[in-house]
N, C-alpha and C positions, 0 to 999 in steps of 0.2 A: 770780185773778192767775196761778197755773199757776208751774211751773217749780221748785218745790220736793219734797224729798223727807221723808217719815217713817220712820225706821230704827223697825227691828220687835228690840232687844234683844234678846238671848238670856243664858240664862246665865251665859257665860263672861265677861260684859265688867265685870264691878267696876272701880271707876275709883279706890278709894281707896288704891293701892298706892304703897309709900316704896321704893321700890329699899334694900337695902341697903348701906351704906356699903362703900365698896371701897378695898382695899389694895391696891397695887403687893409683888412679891418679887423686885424688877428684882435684888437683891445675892445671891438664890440661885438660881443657873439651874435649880435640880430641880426647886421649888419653883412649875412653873408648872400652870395649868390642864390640858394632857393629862397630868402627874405625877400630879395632884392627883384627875382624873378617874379614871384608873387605878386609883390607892390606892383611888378608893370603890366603885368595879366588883369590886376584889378583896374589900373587907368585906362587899358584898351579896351573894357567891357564896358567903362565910361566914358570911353569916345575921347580924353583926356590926353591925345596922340603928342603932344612933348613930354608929357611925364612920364609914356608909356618908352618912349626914345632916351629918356634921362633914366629911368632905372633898368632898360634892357643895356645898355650899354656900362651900368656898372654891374649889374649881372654877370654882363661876359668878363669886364674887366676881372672882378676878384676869382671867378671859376680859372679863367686863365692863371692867377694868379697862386692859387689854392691847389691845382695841381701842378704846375711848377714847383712849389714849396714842396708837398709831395713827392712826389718825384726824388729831390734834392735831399732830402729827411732819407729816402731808402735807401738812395746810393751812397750816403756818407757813412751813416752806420753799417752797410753790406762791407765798404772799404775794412771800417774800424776794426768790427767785430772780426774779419777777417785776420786782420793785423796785430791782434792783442794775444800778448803770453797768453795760455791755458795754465789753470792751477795744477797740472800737472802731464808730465809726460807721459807718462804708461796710463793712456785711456783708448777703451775700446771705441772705434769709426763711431759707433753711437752717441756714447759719452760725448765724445767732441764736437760732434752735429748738435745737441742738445744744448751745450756748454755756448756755445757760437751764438746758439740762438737765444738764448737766454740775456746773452750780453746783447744781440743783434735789439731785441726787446726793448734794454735799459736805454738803448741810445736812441730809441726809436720815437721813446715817451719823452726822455728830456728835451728832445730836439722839434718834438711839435709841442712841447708845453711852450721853450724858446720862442716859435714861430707863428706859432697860433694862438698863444696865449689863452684864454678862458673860451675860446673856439677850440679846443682841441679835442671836446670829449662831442661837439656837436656832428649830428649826422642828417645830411641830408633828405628828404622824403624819397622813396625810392623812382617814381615819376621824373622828379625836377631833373635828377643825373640822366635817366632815360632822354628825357625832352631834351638837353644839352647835348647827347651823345647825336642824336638825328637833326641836330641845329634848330630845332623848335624855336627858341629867342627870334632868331634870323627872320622867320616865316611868320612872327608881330613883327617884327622890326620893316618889315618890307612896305607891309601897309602903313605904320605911322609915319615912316619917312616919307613915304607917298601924301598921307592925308596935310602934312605939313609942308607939300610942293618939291619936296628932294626928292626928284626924282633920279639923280645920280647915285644917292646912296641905298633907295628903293632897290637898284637895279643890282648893286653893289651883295648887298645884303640876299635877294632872289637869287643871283649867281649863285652865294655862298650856301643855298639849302642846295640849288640841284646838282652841285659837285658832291653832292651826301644823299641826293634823292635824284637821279638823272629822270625818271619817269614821270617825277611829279607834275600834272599836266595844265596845273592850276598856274603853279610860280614859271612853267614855259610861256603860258600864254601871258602873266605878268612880268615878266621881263621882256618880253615882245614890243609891251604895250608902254611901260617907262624910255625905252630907247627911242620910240617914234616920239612921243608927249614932251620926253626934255631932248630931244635932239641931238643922241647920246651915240659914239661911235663904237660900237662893239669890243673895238681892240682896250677900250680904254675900263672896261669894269674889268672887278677884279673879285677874286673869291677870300672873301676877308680869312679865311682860314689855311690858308696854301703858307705851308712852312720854305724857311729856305732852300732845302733839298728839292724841293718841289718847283721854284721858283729856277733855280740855277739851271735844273733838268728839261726846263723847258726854253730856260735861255739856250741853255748847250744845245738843244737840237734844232733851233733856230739857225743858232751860228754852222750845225754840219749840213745844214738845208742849204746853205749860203756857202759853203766850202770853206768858210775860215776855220780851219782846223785845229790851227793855236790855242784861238781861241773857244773853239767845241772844249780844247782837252784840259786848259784853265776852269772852264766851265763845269764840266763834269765830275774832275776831281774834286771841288768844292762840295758838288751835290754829294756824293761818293762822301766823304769826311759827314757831311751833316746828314747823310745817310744812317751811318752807323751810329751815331747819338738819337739822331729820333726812336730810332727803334729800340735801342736801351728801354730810352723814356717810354717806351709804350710796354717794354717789358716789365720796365717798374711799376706802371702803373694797373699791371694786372694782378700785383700784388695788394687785394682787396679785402672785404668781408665777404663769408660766403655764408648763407643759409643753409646749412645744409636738409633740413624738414622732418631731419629725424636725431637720435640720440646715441652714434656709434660709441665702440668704442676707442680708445685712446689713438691708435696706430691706426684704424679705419678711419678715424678723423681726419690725420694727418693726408694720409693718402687721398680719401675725398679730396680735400682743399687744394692737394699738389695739384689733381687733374682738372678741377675748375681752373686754377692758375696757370696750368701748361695750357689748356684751351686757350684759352684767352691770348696768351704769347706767340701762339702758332699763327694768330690771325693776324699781329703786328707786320706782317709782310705782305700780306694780301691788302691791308688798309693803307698800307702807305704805298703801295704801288694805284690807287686810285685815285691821280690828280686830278682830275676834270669832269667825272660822274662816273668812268669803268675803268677795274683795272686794267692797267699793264699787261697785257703777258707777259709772263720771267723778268717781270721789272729789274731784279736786282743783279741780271744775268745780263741785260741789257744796256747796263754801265760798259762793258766791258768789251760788247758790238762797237760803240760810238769809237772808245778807245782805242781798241786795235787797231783800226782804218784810219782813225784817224793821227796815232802815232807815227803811223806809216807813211801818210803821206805828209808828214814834218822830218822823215829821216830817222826817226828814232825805233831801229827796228827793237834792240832789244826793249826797249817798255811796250811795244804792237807787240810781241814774242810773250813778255810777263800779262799782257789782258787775253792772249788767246787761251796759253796754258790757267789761269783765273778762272775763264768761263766752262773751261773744259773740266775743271773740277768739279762744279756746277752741274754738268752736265755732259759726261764723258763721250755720249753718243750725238753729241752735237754735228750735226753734217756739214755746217758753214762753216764750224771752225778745224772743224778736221780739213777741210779742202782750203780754207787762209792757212794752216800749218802747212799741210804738204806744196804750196803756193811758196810761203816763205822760205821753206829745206832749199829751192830750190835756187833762192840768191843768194845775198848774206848773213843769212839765220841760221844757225849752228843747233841742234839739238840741244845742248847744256846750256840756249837762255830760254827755252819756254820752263823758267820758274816759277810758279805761280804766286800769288801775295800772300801772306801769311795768314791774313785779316779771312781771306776768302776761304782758305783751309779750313780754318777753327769756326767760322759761319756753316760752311758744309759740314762739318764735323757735327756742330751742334743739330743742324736742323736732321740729318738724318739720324741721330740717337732719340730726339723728340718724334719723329716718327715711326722710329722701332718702341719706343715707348709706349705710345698712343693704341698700334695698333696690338699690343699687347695686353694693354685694360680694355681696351676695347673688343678684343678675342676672349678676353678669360675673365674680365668683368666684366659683362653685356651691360649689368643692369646697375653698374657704379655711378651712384646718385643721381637716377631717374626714375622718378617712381613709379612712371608706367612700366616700366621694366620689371620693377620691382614685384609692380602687381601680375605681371605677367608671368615671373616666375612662379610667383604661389597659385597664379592658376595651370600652370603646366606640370605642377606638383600636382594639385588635386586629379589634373587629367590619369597622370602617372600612377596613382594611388587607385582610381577608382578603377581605372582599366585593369589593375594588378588583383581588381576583388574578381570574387565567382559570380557576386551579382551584376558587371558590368562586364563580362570578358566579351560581349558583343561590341561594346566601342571600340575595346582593344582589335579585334577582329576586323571590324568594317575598316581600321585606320592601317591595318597590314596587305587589306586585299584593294585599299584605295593605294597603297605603294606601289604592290605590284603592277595596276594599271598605268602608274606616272612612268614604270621604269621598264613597261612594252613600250610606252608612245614614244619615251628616249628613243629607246631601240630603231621604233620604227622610224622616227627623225634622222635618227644616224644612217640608218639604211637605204634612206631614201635622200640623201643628203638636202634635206629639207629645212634651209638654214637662214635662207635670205628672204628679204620683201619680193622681190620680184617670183619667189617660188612658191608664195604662198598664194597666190592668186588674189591680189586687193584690187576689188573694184569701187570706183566714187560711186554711189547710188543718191546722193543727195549734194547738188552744192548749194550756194550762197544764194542762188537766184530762188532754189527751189525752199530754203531755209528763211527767207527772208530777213537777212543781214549780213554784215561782214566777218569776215574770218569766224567761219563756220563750213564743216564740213561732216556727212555722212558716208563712211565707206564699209563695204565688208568682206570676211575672210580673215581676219587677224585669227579665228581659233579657230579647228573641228570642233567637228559636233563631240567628240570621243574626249579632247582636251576641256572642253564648256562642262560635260557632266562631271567629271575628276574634279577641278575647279569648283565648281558648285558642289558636290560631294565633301569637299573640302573644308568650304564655308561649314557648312550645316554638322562637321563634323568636329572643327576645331574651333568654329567662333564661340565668343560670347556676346549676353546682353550688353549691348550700347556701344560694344568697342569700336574704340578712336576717339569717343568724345567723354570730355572728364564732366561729371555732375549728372550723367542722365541723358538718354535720345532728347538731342532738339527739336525731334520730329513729330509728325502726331501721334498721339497712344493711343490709333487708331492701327494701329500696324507693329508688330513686331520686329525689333532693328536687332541685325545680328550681322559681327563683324568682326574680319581676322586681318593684324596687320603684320607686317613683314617683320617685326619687332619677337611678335609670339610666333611667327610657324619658326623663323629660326632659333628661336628656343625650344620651340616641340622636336627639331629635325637634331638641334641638341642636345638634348635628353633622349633621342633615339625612341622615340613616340610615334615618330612618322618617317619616310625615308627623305633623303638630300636630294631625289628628283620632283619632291611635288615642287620644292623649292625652287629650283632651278625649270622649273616649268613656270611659275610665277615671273621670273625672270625676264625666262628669254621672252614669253607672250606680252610681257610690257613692255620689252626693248622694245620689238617690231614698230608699238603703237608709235610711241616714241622718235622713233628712227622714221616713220613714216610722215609723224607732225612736222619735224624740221624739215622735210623735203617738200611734201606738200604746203606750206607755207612761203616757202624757200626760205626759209630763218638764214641769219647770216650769222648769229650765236647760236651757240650749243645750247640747246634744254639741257636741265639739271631737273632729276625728280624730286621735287620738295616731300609728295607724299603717294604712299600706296594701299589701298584700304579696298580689301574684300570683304562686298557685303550681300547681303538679303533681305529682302524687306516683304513681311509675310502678312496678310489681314488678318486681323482675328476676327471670327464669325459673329462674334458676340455683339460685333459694334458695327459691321458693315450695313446693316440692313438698313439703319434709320441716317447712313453717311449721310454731311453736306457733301454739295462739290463743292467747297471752299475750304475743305479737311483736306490738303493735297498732304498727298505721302511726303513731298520737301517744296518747302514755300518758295516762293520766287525771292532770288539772290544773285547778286553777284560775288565770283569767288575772292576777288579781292580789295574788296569794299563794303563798306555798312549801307546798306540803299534805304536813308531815310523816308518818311510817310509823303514828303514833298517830292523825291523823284531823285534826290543829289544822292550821290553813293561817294561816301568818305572814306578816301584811302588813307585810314588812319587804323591805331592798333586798336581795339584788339582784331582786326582784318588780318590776315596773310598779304599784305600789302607786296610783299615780294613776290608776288605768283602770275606770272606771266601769259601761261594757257592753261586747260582744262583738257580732260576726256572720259568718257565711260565708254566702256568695251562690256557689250551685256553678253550671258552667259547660258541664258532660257530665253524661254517664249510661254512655255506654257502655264502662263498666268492672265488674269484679268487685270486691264486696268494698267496702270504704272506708265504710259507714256509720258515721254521726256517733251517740255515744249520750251522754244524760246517765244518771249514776252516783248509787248512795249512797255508795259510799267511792271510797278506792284502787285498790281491788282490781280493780275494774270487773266483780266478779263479777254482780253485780246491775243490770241495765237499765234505770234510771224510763222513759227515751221513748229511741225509734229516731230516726232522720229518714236515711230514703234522697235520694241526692243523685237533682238532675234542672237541667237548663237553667235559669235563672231564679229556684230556690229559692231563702231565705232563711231561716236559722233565727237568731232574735238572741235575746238573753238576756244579763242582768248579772251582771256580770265578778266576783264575790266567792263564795266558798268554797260557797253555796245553789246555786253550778248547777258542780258537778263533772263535765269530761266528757272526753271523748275521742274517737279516731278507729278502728274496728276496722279489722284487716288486707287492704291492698289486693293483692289473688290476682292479678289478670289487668287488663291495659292499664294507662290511666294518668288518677287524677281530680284532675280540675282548678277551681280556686276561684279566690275573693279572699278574703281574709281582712281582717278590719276591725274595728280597735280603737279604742275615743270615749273623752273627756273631759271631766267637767266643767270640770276646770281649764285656761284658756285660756294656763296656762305651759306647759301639756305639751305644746301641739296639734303636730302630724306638722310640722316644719321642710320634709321633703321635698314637703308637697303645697306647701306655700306660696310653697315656690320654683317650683313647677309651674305656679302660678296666676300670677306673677310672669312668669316665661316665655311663656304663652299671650299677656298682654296685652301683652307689648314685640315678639311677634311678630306679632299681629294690625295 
């Protein structure tokens, strides 16, 4: 039959969890969740591990509590305000949007004046919601249960961060270590935060693992109902405050705030398809696999006939359910019952008008409330304006004859159907043994020599000072940092500044890398590129002569961790904590200096592997605390890279290339 999937359980998903019952302290404003967080941050810094267990659990109680109330306050008034006469009939689509919301307003305040009482005007520190959103609570809460001998809720509680942090390697190796010490049977913890949907969804696929089918489609259905309420709830609750850092005007206001709030809703599917530490694929498409099979094999063809037509709305080119359709024509399935559910209709409906929306501010607003954008644009202004005088018409010039070479080497890529890894000729020149560590590798041939100069021609043509990092180069100002990201060339190739192939030569030379790291690793997920950053990094003369060697052009770091003076590297923010691997693809040689090296510590006294930069090279290697490295000091000229950071998680992926890739095909 096809078209069904088997979740392979882990650990963390116990499904017998009772939330506990939760209190409101609407009549004491101190009294809320970041007080209450606070108070147990301060007894775990004093060792004081039940007081720290007695205020993180009313912590979680009233946060539970205060977004539920939430929650409840939006949807009551969204109902009301929907529902109440208008003072008048003849008003313009505006008018009555305006009118809606103004009522939506009245009811908004009186109902958390009601519920919250003298808490309604209180707002959290922006941290404490951070640290509750990645279950921070949980992650004290692990150790004081431990240091109080509960090791069952130790274990309970660790579960419930790495269903929200699946990598974190500290609370793996802490729940490891509570199972063996209390004598704990794996099936029996549970992830205190796993909603009913989540809980039933994992019942039901138990029971289709076991063939009770009945019972799968009891199962499902429930998850399926409490499905489409959490998600509400999570759409309500992306109805927040927004910052926005600047002072538009009335109707840009508005529009700002809609798209922070349509973000935020777009992700309510991807979060709730992650019960156990990774999403789902097609979670919500995936209801409808279990269903149809398993409707089927209870006799009920037309409800298996309404889940096939369901998923096929979903996802019209679906191949499994096209081939269970033409499977079923072929018994007692009549074409007039694959009707689909209504529910799934108006869910499809909506999701892909939100994403013809999205990718509409996102084409024609690049820079809609982002301020690097924002600064981006006015530097692509400036570029525009100065190239447009008599006294710069040589920028403008050099930036028309570095087009025409991106758009011979197209040429000549297309002519030579010069498309894939295996035709680019990628040799390993360095492995693991020779690098001395794990997952590291040295290869080259990702560029020519003809694409590294264009590239680098490029940098030095379109960067600016420090770009990519906000506040100033981290680096030493012993070297001048210059750097273009994908953010600004597709605003230059926007403005018609530069052509759409230097851009597309950016591209595809990173796909390769890319596409080469998952193979050579053998990844069993996808990379996602979190980021893309071309730079140069040039000595100034003025300060080389009297260098230390401990003035390294980039200190020893890991990419996604804070590597404290002791040697611990904290995967914590403000880290890229999401960042999986690492690579630079260098672009020159002809400079002094600037070798890459991996470290055993800090200090960089100690070398495990060199890797001298060249044209086309690539050194990639994963991003956590096992490949510590750095950049030594660049003496003379200027080396020039790309630097490129991946993802498993497809919430982090790079914004800027996306909007890149959006750009190319409205220009094409």
């Amino acid at each position: 039959m096809g078209g069904f999937r088997t979740l392979s359980l882990v650990l963390i998903v116990g499904v017998s969890i009772i939330l506990p019952s939760v209190v409101g302290t609407a009549d004491d404003p101190f009294m809320s969740y970041d007080f209450l967080y606070n108070e147990a941050v301060e007894k775990y810094l004093a060792e004081d591990w039940e007081g720290c267990i007695k205020y993180i659990e009313m912590a979680l109680d009233d946060w539970h509590w205060w977004q539920g109330s939430i929650i409840g306050c939006r949807k009551k008034c969204t109902e009301e305000s929907s529902a109440e006469k208008l003072f008048s009939e003849f008003l313009t689509d505006e008018d009555r949007f305006f009118e809606k919301s103004v009522r939506n307003t009245l009811c908004l305040v009186k109902c958390k004046k009601d519920v919250f009482g003298s808490r309604m005007d209180r707002v959290a520190e922006g941290h404490v919601d951070e640290d509750f959103e990645i279950r921070k609570p949980y992650d004290y809460l692990q150790l004081c249960y431990y240091r109080v001998g509960n090791h069952k809720e130790a274990a309970d509680a660790a579960a419930t961060v790495l269903a929200k942090q699946p990598e974190h390697e500290v609370m793996k190796n802490n729940l490891k270590y509570y199972l063996a010490e209390g004598n704990i049977k794996p099936e029996t913890v549970i992830n205190r935060e796993l909603k009913d949907y989540g809980k039933n969804y994992i019942l039901g696929n138990n029971a289709y693992n076991d063939n009770e089918y009945g019972k799968t489609i009891d199962l499902m259905e429930k998850s399926l109902t409490s499905y489409h309420k959490v998600e509400d709830d999570c759409r309500h609750l992306c109805e927040k405050p927004f910052d926005q850092g600047w002072f538009p005007d009335f109707i840009s206001s508005i529009a700002n705030h809609y798209t922070y709030t349509l973000r935020c809703k777009r992700r309510c599917g991807w979060e709730l398809g992650n019960l156990y530490g990774e999403p789902i694929e097609n979670f919500y498409a995936s209801y409808f696999n279990y269903l149809q099979y398993s409707y089927y094999q209870e006799g009920l063809y037309a409800k298996a006939a309404e889940a096939i037509a369901s998923a096929l709305v979903l996802d019209p080119k679906d191949e499994s359910q096209l081939s269970n359709k033409e499977f079923y024509l072929k018994g007692e399935v009549t074409e007039d019952m694959f009707i689909p559910r209504q529910e799934v209709v108006e869910y499809k409906q909506r999701l892909d008008y939100e994403k013809e929306m999205m990718e509409f501010i996102e084409t024609s607003f690049l820079f809609l409330s982002d301020n690097e954008y924002l600064e981006d644009v006015d530097d692509a202004a400036q570029f525009a304006s100065s190239a447009s005088s008599k006294k710069n018409t040589s920028k403008e010039l050099r930036a028309k004859r570095l087009t025409e070479k991106a758009r011979a080497l197209k040429k000549e890529v297309e002519e030579n159907q010069f498309k894939n890894i295996s035709q680019v000729g990628i040799q390993v020149t360095m492995r693991e043994q020779e690098l001395g560590g794990r997952n590291r590798v040295v290869a080259d041939g990702f560029a020519r020599h003809l694409e590294c100069m264009v590239l680098t021609e490029l940098i030095k043509l379109a960067s600016e000072e420090n770009s990519g990092y906000k506040g100033g180069n981290p680096h030493t100002s012993s070297e001048r940092f210059l750097g273009v990201t994908l953010g600004r060339t597709g605003l230059m190739v926007h403005a018609k500044l530069i052509g759409i192939e230097l851009l597309e030569l950016i591209l595809d030379v990173t796909d390769h890398c890319r596409d080469y790291i998952q193979q050579y690793f053998r990844l069993k997920k996808p990379l996602f590129f979190s980021f893309t950053h071309l730079v140069c990094r040039t000595a100034r003369p003025d300060k080389s002569a009297n260098r230390s060697a401990s003035d390294l052009s980039h200190e020893i770091h890991a990419d996604n961790c804070i590597l404290q003076e002791s040697g611990v590297c904290l995967r914590i923010p403000p880290a890229y904590t999401f960042r999986d691997y690492s690579a630079i693809l260098y672009l020159n040689e002809d400079f002094k200096g600037g070798e890459f090296v991996f470290t055993r510590d800090r200090t960089g006294a100690t070398h495990e592997g060199m890797v001298q930069p060249k044209c086309g090279r690539m050194v990639a290697f994963s991003a956590g605390p096992e490949n510590l490295h750095g950049v030594l000091p660049v003496t003379e000229g200027s080396r020039c890279a790309i630097g490129l950071w991946f993802t498993h998680n497809e919430k982090h992926k790079e914004i800027e290339r996306s909007l890149a890739e959006l750009l190319l095909k409205k220009l094409e």
